[in-house]
Steps between C-alpha positions, in 0.01 A plus 500: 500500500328829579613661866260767626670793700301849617547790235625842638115631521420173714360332191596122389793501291641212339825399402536211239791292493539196258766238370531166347718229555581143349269232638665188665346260203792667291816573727689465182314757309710798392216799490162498710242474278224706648474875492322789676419852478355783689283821374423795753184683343425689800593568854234210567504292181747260429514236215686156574579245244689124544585337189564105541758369230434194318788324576504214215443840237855619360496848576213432824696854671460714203117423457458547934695820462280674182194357699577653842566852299 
């Protein structure tokens, strides 16, 4: 999810706010396996990354997580 606000010089800004969370096809799960991660390069470029888990892999959070970063 990216949410735009206007910078202090009346410029786009953006502020990037993520998370992940368990999907209902595994309520019993005990770690969400999908990951993300955010990069700021510049006051205008930003670098988003999702990272779906295999769920029947072992360690499916471990492999999202070194993807996403």
């Amino acid at each position: 999810m990216v949410l735009y606000s206007i910078g202090e010089n009346g410029t786009p800004a953006a502020n990037v706010i993520g998370c992940s969370v368990k999907g209902p096809e595994k309520p019993d799960a005990k770690v969400c396996e999908d990951a993300h991660a955010k990069c700021t390069l510049s006051d205008r470029i930003y670098v988003i990354v999702a990272a779906d888990g295999l769920g029947s892999a072992k360690l499916s959070e471990k492999g999202a997580s070194i993807a996403a970063n």
